[in-house]
N, C-alpha and C positions, 0 to 999 in steps of 0.2 A: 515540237518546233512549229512558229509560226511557217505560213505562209510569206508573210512579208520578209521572215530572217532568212526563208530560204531563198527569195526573188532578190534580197541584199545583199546575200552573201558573192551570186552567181553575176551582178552588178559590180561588186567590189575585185570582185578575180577579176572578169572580164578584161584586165589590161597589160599589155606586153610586158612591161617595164615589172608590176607587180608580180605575173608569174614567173618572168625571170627571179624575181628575189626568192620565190617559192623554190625555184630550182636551184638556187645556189645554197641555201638553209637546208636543204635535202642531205649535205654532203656534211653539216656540222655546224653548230654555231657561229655568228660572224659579227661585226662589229658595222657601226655605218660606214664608216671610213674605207673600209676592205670591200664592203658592197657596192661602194660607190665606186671607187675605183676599179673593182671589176667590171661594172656596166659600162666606166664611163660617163657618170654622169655624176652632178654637184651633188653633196651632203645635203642642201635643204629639199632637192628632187626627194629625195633616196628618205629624208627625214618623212617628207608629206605621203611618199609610198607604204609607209612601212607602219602609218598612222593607221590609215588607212586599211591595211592588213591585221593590227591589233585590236581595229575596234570590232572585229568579227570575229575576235579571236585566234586567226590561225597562225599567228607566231604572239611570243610571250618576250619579254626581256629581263635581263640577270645583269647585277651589276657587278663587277671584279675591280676592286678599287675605283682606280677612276675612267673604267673602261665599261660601255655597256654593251651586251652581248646579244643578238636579236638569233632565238630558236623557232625552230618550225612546231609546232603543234598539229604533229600527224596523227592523233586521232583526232580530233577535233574536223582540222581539214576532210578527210575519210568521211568522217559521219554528215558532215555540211554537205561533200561531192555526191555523197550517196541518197541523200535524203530525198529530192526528188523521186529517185525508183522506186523510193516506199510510200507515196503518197497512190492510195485508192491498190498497191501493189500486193496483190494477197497471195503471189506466189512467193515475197522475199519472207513473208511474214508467215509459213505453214508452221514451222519447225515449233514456234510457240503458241500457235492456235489447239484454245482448248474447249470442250464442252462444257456447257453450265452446269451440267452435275459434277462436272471433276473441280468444276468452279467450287460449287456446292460446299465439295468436303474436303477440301484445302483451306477454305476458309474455317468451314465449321470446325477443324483439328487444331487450326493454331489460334482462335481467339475464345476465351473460356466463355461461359455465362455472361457475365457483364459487359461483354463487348469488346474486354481488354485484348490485345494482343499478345500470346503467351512471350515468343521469341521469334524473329527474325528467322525466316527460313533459309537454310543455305545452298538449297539449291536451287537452281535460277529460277528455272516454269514455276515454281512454287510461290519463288519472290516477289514473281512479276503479278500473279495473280493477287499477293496479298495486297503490294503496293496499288494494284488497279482500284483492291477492295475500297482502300482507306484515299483513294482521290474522290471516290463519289461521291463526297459532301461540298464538296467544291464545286462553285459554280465557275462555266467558262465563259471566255470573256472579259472574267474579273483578274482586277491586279489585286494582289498579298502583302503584304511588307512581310517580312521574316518572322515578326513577333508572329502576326496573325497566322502564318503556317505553324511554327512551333506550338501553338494552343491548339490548332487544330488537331496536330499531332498525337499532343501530350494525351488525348482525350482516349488514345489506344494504346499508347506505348513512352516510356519514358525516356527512351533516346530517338527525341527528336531528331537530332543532330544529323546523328547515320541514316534516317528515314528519309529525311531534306534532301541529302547528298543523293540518296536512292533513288528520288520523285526527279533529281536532275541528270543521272548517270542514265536512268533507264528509261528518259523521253518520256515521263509524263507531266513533267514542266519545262518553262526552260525560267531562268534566271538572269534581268538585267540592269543593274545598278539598282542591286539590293529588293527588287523587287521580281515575286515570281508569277508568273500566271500558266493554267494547265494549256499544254498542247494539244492540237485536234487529236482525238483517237487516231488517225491512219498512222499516226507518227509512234505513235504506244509501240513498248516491241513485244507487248501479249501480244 
């Protein structure tokens, strides 16, 4: 995660009205109409609040006919609120700090001779080292469009797809409007 996403994020909460919406999406999906009226306050307030909270991500919307339903996105919120503590925080981060030689032969095991990737490891310490492996051609910094991550990919493994998801689930990208760029290391959860 950026820096800037996380000083955005803690800018965008920062406001009464917003974390109240946070608090009332705690208890279950809601509508603006029912938000608003629990706050007390007009639908387009409660429309510009709620914008505002989906462009950080931390609520998503559902449509049910012709009703749309505004959810909390509490992992997301979680990892945004948290993320400060792991920046430079080497005590949140022991549990998957590993040594180069276990580096070493985690990699050496799952990718054959030519560099391929045999298979997806499925357990986590293992994943995250392999994913760490296959970020180091990537420069930071730089922005990707999705093709140019996909090639980059493909160059270990044939499913991009789940590898993508993995470089974004396990913080060592983030992804926004279609474009990804690698996260500082402090934020990796090797």
């Amino acid at each position: 995660m950026q820096l800037d996403r996380i000083v955005n994020f803690h800018k965008t909460i920062g406001d009464k009205t917003r974390i109240q919406i946070i608090a009332l999406l705690k208890d279950g999906p809601l509508h603006g109409q029912a938000i608003a009226g629990k706050l007390g306050l007009t639908p387009p307030t409660i429309s510009y609040h709620i914008t505002k909270l989906r462009e950080i991500d931390v609520i998503y919307q559902r449509r049910d006919k012709n009703t749309i339903y505004f959810h909390l996105n509490e992992k997301k919120l979680a990892f945004l609120a948290q993320a400060i503590l792991k920046i430079g925080g080497e005590k949140e981060m022991e549990p998957f700090q590993v040594d180069d030689k276990e580096k070493y032969n985690v990699v050496k095991n799952f990718f054959d001779d030519n560099g391929k990737l045999k298979t997806i490891p499925a357990q986590r310490k293992k994943k995250l080292i392999i994913l760490e492996h296959l970020v180091q051609g990537l420069e930071k910094g730089k922005t990707y469009s999705e093709e140019e991550i996909n090639v980059h990919i493909k160059q270990f493994h044939d499913d991009y797809a789940t590898i993508r998801r993995e470089f974004i689930m396990c913080q060592f990208m983030n992804r926004q409007n279609g474009q990804y760029e690698l996260n500082p290391e402090e934020i990796w959860l090797i």
